[in-house]
C-alpha positions as CSV (number, residue, x, y, z in Angstrom):
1,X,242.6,104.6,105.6
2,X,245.7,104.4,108.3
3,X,248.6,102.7,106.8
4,X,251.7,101.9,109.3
5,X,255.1,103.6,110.4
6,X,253.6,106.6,107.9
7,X,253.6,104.7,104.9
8,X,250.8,105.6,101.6
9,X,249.4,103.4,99.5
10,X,250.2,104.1,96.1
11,X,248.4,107.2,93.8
12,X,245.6,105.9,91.8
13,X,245.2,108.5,89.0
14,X,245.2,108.2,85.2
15,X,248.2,110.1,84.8
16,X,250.4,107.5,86.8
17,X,252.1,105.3,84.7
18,X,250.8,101.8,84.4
19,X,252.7,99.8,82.6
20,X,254.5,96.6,84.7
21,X,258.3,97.4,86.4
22,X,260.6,96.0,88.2
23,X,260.4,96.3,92.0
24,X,263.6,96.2,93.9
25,X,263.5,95.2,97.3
26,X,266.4,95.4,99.9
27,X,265.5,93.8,102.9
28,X,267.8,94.0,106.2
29,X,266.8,90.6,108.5
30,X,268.7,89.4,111.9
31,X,271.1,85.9,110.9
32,X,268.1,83.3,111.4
33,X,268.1,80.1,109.9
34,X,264.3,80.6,108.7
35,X,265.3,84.2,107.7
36,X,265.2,83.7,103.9
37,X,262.1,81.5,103.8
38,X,260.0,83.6,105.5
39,X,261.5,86.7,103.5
40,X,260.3,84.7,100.5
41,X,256.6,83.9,102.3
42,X,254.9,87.1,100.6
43,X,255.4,85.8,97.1
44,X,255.2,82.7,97.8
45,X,251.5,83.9,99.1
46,X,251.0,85.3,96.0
47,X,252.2,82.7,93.6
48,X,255.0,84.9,93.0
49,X,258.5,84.3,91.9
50,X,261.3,86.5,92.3
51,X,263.3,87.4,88.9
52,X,266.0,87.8,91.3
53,X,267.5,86.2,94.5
54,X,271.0,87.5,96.5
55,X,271.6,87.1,100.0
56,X,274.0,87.5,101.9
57,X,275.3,87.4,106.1
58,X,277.3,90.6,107.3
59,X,277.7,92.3,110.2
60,X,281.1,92.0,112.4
61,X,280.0,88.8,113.2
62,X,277.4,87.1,110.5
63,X,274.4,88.9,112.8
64,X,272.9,90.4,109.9
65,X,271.1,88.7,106.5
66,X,271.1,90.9,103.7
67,X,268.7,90.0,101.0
68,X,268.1,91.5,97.7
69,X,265.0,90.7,95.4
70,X,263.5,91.5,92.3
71,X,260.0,91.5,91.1
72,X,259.7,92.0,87.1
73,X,256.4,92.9,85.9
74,X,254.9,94.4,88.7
75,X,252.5,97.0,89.7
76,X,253.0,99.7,92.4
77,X,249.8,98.2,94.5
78,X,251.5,94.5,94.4
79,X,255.1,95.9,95.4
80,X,253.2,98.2,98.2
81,X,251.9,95.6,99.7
82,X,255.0,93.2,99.4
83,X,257.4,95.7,101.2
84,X,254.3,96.5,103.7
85,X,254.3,92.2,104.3
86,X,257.8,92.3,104.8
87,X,258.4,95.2,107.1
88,X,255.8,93.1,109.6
89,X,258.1,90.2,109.3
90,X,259.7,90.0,113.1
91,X,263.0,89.5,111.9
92,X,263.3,92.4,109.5
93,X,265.0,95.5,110.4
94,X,265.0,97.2,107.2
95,X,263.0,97.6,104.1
96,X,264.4,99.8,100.6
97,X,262.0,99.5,97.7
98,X,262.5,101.1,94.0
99,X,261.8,100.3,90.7
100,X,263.5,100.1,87.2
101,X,261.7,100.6,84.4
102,X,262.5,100.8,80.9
103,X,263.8,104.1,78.7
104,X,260.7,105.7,77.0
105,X,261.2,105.3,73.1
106,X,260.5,108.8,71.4
């Protein structure tokens, strides 16, 4: 399966940990008014809301929107394909993902 600009879908193998994280997304957009709506369309979609909302204009002269979303309990193939939705968006320049997840108790 061809995936765009390079990018693989996420390892399916037992060893991969499974258990539900927090996906960080960091999302560069041109200043549009519809910017953030349609930066929130892919959860939205999904019936997904974000534990976490900041955005913010920059640039010399407001050109840019900066957003910054969280996801909790997520799984790699849902946060795959929510940075894959947003990188189509026309607007969007930019796309970071991670994850945080929680210290493993010995």
């Amino acid at each position: 399966m061809s995936t765009q600009a390079g990018l693989a879908e996420p390892a399916r193998n037992s060893e991969q940990n499974t258990e539900p994280f927090t996906a960080c997304f960091s999302v560069v957009s041109g200043s549009d008014p519809n910017a953030l709506s349609r930066i929130l369309e892919p959860f939205t979609k999904r019936g997904l809301t974000p534990s976490h909302v900041y955005a913010m204009r920059g640039g010399e002269q407001g050109e840019t929107l900066h957003v910054d979303l969280q996801l909790a309990g997520a799984d790699a193939d849902t946060a795959w394909r929510l940075a894959n939705d947003l990188r189509g968006l026309w607007l969007v320049q930019t796309v970071l993902t991670s994850e945080k997840r929680t210290a493993e108790r010995i």
